[in-house]
Backbone as CSV, one residue per row, in Angstrom:
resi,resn,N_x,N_y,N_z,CA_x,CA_y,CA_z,C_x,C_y,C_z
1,UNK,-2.917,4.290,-15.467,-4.219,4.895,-15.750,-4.841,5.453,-14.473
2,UNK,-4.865,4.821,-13.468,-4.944,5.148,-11.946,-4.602,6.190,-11.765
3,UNK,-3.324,6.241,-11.495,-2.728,7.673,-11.433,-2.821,8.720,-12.069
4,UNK,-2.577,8.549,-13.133,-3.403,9.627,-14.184,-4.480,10.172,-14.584
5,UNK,-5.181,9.719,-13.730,-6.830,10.231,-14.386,-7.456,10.208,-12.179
6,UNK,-6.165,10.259,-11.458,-6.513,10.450,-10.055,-7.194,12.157,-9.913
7,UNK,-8.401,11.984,-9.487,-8.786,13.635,-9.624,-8.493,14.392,-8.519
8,UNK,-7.763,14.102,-7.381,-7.059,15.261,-6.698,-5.759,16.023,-6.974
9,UNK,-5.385,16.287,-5.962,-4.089,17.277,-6.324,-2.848,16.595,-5.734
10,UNK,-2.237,15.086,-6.600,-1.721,14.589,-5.639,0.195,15.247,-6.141
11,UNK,0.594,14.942,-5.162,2.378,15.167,-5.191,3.129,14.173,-6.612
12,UNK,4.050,14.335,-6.626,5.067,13.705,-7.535,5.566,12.891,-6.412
13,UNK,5.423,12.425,-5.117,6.069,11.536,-4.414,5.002,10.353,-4.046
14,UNK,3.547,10.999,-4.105,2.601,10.561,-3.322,2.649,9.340,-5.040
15,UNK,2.335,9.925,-6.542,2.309,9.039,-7.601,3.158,7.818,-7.696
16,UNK,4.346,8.435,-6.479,5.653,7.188,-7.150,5.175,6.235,-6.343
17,UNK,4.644,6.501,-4.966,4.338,5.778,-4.088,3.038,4.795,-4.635
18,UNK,1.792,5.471,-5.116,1.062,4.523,-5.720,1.759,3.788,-6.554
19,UNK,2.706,4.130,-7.869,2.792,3.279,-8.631,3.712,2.079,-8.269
20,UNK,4.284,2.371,-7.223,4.804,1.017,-6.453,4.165,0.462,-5.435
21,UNK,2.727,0.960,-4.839,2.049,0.135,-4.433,1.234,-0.544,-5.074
22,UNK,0.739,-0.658,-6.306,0.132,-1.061,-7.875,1.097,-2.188,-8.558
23,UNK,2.174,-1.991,-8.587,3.266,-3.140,-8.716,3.242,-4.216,-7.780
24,UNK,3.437,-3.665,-6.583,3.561,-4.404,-5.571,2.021,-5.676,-5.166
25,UNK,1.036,-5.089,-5.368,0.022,-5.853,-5.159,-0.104,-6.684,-6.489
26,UNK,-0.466,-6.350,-7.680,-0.118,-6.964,-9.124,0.649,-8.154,-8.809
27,UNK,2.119,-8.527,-8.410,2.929,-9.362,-8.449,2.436,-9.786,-6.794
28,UNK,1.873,-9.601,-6.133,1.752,-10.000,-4.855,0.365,-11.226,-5.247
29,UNK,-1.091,-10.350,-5.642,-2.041,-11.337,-5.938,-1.669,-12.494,-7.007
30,UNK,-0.862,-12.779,-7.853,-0.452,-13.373,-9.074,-0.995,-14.688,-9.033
31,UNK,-0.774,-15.561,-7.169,-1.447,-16.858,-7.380,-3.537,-16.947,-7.040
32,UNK,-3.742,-16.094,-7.360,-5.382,-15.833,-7.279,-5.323,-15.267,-7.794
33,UNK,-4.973,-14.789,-9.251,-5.259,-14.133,-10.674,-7.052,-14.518,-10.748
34,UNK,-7.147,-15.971,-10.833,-8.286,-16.400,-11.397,-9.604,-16.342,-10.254
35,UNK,-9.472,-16.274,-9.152,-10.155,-16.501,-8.452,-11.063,-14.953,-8.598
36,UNK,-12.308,-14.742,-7.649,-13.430,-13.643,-7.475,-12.608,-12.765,-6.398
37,UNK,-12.212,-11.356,-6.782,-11.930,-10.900,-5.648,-12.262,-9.389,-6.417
38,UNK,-11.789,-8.499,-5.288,-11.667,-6.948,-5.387,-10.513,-6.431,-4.390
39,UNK,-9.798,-4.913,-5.329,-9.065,-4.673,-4.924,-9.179,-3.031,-5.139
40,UNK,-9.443,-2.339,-4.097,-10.229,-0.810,-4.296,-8.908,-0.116,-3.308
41,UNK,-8.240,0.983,-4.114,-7.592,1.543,-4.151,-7.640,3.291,-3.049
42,UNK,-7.281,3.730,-2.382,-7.889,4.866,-1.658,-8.947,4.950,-1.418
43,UNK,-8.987,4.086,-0.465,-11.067,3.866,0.208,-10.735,4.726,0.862
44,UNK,-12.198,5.489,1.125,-12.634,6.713,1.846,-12.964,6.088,3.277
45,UNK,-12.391,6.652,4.380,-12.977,6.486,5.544,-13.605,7.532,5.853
46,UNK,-15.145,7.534,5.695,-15.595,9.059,6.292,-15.112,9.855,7.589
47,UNK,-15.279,8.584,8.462,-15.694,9.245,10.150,-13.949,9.882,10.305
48,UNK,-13.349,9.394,9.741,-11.659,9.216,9.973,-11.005,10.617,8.756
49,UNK,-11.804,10.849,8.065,-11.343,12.053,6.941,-10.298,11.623,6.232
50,UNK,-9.811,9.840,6.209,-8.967,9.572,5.933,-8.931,8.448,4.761
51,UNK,-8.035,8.044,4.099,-8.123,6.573,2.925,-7.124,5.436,3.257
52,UNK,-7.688,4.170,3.423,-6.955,2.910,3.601,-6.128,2.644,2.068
53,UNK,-5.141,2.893,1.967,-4.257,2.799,0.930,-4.910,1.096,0.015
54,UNK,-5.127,-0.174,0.499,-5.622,-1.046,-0.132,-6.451,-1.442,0.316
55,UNK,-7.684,-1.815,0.234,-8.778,-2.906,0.290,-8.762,-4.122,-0.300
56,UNK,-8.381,-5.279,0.601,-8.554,-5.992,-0.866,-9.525,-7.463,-0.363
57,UNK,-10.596,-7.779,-0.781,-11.631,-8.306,-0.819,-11.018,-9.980,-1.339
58,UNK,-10.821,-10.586,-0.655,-10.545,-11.780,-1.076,-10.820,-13.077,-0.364
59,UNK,-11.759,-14.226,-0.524,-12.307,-15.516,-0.191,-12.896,-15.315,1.234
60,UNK,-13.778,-13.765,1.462,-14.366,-13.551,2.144,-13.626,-12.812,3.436
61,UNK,-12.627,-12.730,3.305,-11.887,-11.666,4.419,-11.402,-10.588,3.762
62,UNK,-11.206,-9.590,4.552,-11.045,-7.837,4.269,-9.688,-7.542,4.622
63,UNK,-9.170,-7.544,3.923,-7.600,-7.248,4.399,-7.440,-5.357,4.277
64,UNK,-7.204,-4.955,5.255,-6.842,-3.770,4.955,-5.040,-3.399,5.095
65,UNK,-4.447,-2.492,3.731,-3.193,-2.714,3.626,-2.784,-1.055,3.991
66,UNK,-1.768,-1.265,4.941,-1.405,0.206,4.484,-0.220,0.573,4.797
67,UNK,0.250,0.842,2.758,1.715,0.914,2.684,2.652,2.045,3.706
68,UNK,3.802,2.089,3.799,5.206,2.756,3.670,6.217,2.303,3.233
69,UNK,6.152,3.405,1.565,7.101,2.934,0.483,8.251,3.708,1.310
70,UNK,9.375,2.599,0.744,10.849,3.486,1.700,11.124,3.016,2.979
71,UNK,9.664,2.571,3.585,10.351,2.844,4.985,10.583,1.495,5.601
72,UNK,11.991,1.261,6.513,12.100,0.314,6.673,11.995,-0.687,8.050
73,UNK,11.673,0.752,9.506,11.196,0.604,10.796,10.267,0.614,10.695
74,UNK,9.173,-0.538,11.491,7.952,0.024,12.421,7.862,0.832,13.540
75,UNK,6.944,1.369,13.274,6.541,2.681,13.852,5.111,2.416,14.503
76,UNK,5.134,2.277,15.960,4.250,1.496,16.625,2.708,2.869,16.058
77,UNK,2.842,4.659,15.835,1.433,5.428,15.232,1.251,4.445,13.634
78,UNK,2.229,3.851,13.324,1.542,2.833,11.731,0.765,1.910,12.102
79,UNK,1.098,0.954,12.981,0.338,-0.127,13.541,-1.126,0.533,14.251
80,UNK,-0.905,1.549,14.834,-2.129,1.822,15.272,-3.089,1.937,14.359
81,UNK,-2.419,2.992,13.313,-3.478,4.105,12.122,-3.922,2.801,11.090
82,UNK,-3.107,1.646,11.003,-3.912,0.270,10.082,-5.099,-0.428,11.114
83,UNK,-4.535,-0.090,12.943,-5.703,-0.999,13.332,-6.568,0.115,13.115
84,UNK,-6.624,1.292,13.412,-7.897,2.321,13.124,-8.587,2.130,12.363
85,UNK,-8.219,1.645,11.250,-8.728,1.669,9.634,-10.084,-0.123,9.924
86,UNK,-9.409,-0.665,10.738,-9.764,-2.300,10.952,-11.234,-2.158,11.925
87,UNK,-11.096,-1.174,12.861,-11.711,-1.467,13.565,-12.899,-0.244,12.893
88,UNK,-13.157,0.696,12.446,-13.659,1.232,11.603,-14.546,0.939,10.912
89,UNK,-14.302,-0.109,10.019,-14.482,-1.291,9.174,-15.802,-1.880,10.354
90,UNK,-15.152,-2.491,11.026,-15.767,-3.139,11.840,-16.980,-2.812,12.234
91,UNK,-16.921,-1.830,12.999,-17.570,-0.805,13.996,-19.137,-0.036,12.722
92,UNK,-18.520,0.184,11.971,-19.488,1.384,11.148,-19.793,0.562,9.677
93,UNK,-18.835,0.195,9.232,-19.272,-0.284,7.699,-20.130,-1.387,8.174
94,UNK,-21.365,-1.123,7.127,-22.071,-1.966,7.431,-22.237,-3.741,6.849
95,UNK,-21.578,-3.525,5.569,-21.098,-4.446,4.826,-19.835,-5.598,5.652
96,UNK,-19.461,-4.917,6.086,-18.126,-5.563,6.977,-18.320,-6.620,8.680
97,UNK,-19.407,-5.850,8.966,-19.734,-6.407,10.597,-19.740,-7.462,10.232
98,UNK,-19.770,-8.806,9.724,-19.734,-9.864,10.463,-18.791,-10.681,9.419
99,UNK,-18.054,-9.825,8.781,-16.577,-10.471,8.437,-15.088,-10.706,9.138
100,UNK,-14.154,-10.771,8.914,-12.889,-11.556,9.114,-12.725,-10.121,8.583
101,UNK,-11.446,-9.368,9.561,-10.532,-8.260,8.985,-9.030,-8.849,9.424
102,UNK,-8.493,-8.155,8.280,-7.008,-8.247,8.910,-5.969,-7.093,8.250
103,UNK,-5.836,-6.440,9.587,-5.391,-5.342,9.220,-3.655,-5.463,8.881
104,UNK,-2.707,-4.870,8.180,-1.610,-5.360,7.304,-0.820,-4.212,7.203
105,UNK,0.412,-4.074,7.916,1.351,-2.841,7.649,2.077,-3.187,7.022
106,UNK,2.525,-2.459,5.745,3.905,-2.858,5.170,4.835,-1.421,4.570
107,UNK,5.964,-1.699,5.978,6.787,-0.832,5.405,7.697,-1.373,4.193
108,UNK,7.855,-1.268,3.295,7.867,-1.728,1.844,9.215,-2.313,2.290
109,UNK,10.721,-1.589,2.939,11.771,-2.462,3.224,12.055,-3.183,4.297
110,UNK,10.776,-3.382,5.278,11.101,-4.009,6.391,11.715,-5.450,6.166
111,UNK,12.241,-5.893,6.953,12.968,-6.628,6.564,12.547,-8.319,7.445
112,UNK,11.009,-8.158,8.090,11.010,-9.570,8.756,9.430,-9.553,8.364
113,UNK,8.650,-10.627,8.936,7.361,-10.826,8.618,6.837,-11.637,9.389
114,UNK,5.483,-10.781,10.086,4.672,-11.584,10.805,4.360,-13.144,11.032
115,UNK,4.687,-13.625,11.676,4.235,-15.254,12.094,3.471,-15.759,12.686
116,UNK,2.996,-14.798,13.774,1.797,-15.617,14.759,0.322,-14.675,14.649
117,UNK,-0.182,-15.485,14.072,-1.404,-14.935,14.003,-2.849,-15.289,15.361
118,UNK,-3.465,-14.219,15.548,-4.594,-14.677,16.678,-5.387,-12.915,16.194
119,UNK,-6.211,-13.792,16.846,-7.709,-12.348,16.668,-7.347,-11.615,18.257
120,UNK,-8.024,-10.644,17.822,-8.053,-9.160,19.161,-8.909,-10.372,20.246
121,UNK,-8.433,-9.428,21.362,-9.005,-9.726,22.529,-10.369,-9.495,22.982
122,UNK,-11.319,-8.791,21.700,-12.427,-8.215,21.977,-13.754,-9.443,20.916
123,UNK,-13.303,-10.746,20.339,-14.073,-11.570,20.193,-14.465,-10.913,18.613
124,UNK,-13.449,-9.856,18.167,-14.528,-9.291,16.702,-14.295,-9.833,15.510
125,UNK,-13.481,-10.769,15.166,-13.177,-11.198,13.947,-12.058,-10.684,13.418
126,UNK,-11.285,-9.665,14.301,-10.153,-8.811,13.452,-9.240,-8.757,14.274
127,UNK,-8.104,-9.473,13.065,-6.601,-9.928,13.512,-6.397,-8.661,14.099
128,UNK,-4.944,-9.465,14.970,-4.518,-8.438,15.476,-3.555,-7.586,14.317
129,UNK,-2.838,-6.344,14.395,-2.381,-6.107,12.811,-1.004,-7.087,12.878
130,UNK,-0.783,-7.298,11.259,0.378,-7.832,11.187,1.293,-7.022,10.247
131,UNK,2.547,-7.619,10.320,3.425,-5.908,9.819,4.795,-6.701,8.982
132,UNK,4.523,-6.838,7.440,5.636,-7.376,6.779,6.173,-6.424,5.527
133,UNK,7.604,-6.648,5.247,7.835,-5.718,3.933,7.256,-6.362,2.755
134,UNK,7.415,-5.702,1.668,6.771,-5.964,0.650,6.936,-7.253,0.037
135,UNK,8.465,-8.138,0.060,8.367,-9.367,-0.166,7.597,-10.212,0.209
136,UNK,7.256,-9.767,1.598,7.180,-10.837,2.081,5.156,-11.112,2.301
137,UNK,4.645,-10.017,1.265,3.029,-9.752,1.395,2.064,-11.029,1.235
138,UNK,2.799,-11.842,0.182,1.993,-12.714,-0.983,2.305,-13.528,0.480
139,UNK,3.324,-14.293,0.866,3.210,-15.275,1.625,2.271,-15.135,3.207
140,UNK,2.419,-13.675,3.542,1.623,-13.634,4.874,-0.034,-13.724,3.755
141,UNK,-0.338,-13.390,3.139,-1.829,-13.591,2.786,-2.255,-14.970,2.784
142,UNK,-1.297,-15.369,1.730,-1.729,-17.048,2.153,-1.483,-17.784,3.331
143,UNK,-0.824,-17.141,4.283,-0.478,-17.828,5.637,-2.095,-17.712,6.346
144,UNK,-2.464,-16.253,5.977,-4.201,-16.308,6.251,-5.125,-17.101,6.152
145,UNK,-5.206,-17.331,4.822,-5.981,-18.074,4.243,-6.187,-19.277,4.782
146,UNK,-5.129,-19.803,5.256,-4.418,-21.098,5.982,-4.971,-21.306,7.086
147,UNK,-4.493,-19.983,8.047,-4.950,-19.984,9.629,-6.369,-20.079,9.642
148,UNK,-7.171,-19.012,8.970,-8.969,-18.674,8.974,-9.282,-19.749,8.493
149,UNK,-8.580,-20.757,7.819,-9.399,-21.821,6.774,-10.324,-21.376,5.910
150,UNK,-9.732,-20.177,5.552,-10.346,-19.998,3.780,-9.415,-20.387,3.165
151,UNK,-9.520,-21.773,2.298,-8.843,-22.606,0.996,-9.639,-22.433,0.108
152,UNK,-10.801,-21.837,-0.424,-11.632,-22.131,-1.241,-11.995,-20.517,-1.750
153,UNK,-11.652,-20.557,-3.010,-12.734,-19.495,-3.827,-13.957,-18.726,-3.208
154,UNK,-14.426,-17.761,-2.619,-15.322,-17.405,-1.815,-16.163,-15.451,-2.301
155,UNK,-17.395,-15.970,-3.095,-17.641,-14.533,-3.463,-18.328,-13.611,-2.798
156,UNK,-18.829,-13.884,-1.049,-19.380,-13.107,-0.302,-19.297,-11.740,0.136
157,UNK,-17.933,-11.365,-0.704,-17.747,-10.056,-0.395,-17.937,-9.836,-1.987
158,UNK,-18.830,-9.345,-2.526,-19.593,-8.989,-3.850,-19.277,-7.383,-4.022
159,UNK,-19.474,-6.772,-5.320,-19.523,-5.723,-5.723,-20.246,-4.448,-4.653
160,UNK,-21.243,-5.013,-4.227,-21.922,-3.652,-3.273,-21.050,-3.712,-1.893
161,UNK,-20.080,-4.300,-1.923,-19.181,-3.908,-0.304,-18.822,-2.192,-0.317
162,UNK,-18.635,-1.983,-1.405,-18.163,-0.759,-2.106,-18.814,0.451,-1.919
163,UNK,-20.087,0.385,-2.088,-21.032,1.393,-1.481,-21.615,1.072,-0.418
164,UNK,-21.482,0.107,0.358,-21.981,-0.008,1.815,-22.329,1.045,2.749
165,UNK,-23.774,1.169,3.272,-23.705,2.096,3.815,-22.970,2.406,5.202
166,UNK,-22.970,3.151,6.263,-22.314,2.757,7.313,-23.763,2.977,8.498
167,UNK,-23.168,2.291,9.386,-24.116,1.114,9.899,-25.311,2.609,11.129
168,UNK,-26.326,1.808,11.450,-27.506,2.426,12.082,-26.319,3.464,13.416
169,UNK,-25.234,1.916,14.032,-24.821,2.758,14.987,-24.612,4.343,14.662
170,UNK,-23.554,4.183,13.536,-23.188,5.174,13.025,-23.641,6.636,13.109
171,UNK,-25.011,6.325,12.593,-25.857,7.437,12.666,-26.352,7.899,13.875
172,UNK,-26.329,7.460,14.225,-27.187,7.733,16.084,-25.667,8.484,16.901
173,UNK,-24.774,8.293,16.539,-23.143,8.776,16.648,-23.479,10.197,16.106
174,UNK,-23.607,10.200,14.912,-23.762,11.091,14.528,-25.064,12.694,15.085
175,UNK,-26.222,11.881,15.418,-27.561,12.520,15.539,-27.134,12.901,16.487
176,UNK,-26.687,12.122,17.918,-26.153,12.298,19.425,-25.181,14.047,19.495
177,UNK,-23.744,13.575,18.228,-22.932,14.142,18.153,-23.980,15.969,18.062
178,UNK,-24.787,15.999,17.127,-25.034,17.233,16.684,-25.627,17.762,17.939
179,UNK,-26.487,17.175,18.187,-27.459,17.273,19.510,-26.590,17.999,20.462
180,UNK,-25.807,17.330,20.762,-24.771,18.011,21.807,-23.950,19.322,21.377
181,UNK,-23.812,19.199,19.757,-23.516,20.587,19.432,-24.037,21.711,19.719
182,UNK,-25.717,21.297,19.318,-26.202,22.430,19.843,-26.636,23.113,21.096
183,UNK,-26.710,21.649,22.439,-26.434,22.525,23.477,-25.077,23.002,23.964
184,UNK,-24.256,22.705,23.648,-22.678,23.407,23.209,-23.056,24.956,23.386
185,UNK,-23.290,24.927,21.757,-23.692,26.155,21.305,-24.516,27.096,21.881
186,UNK,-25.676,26.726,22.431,-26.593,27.527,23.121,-26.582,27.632,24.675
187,UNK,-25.644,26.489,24.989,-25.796,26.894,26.714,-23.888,27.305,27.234
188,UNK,-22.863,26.849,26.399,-21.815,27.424,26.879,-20.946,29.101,26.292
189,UNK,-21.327,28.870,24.523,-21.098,30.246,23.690,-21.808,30.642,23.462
190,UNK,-22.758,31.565,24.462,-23.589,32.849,23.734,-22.621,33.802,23.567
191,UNK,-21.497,33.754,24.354,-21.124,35.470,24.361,-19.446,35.301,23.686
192,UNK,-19.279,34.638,23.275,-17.668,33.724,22.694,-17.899,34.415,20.739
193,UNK,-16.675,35.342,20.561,-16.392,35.140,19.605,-16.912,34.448,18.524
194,UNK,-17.626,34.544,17.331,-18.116,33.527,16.239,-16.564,32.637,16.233
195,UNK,-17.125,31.171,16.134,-16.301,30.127,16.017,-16.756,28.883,14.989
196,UNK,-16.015,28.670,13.961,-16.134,27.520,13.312,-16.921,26.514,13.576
197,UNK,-18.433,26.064,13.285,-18.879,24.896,13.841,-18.143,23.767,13.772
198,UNK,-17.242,23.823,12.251,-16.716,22.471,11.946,-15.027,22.219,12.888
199,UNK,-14.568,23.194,13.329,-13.856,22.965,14.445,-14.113,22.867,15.805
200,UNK,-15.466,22.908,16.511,-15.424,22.532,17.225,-16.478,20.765,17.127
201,UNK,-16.975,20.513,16.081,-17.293,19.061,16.062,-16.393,17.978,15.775
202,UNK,-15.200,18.961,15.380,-13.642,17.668,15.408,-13.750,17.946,16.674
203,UNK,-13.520,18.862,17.892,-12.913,18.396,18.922,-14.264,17.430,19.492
204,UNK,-15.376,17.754,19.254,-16.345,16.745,19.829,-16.223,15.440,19.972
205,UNK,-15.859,15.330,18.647,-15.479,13.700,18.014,-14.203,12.911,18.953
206,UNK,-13.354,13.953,18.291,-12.279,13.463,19.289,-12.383,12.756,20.619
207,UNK,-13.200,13.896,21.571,-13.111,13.359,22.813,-14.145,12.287,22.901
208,UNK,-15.047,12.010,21.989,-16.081,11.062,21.979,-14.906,9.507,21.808
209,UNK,-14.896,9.259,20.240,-13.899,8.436,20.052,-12.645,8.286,21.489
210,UNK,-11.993,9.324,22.345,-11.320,8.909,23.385,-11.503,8.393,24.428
211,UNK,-13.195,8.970,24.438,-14.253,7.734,25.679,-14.068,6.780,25.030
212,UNK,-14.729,6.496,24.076,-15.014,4.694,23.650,-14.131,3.800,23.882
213,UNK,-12.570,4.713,23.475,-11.238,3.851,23.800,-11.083,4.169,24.844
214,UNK,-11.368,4.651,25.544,-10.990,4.257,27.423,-11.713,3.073,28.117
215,UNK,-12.947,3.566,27.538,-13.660,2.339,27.574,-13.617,0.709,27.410
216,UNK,-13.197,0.563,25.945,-12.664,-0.466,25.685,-11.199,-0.965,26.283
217,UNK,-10.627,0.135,26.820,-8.990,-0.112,27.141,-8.283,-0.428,26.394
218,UNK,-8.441,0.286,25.184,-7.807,-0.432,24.056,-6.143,-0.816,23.918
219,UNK,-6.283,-2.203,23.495,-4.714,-2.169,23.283,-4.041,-2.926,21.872
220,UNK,-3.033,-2.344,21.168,-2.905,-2.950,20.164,-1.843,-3.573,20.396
221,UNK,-1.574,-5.234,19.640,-0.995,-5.854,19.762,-0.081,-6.244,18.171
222,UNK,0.984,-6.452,17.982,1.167,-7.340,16.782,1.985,-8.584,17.010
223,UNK,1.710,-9.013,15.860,1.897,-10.533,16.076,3.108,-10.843,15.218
């Protein structure tokens, strides 16, 4: 039904891929059938123009999942583009700041599965990513559950996580961002060719987001 009533323009590869990531989670959640959770399918990342393939809301931690059906190497741009999605979360959703993330690669045939779990080096609540094939999903979740000491049924992540707005920082990111557009605009191109505003506020972004991570020194780790 998902797939079928999906209102973009998706591929005949991109459907097969949902409908085996829809299988795959189905038989993955099976031992928390009963329990309070959510499981939201192509979340929108605004700032990112991009969608976290799973969300899934369970005994108060945010797991973000993001498949590769087929594939059976990690690929250290996958590990990054799931922590992107984590720290995102983090950073802007406002619903999310003072939860437990754990960001989750699964190339669907990899063939080993994360074991050591520890949080980032930056004190935020969000694992470092961990990276298992599809067998092996159900057991790293509950290995979570285990480590964080969530054993218990937990409904703090409620229905409005969903429309959360994204957070004050956010906006001031944003207000900053334009601001600078327009002295952009008015003090370097008066005499430049008409140019796309919306291509040059990706490159804005860009180099903004590449301060912050220089800043931070970012480094991703898996476990």
């Amino acid at each position: 039904m998902f797939i079928n009533n999906y209102h973009g323009n998706a591929l005949t590869i991109t459907n097969e891929s949902w409908s085996n990531e829809i299988e795959i989670m189905r038989e993955t959640l099976l031992p928390w059938k009963f329990e309070n959770g959510q499981i939201i399918f192509e979340y929108d990342i605004p700032r990112l123009g991009k969608r976290i393939d799973v969300v899934l809301l369970l005994r108060g931690i945010i797991f973000c999942i993001e498949f590769k059906v087929g594939e059976k190497n990690l690929l250290q741009s996958n590990i990054e583009q799931v922590m992107d999605y984590a720290l995102d979360l983090k950073n802007f959703h406002l619903f999310s700041q003072d939860k437990i993330i754990v960001p989750i690669l699964v190339p669907t045939k990899y063939s080993s599965c994360s074991s050591a779990f520890c949080y980032s080096v930056y004190d935020d609540s969000i694992y470092n990513p961990l990276v298992t094939g599809s067998k092996g999903l159900q057991k790293l979740i509950s290995d979570i559950f285990i480590h964080s000491g969530a054993t218990i049924s937990n409904s703090s992540l409620g229905v409005d996580w969903i429309i959360s707005p994204y957070s004050l920082l956010h906006q001031q990111l944003l207000k900053l961002q334009k601001d600078f557009m327009k002295i952009i605009l008015w003090k370097i191109l008066p005499d430049m060719k008409p140019i796309k505003f919306q291509q040059i506020e990706q490159s804005v972004i860009f180099l903004m987001l590449l301060r912050i991570a220089k800043n931070r020194n970012k480094k991703v780790f898996v476990s």
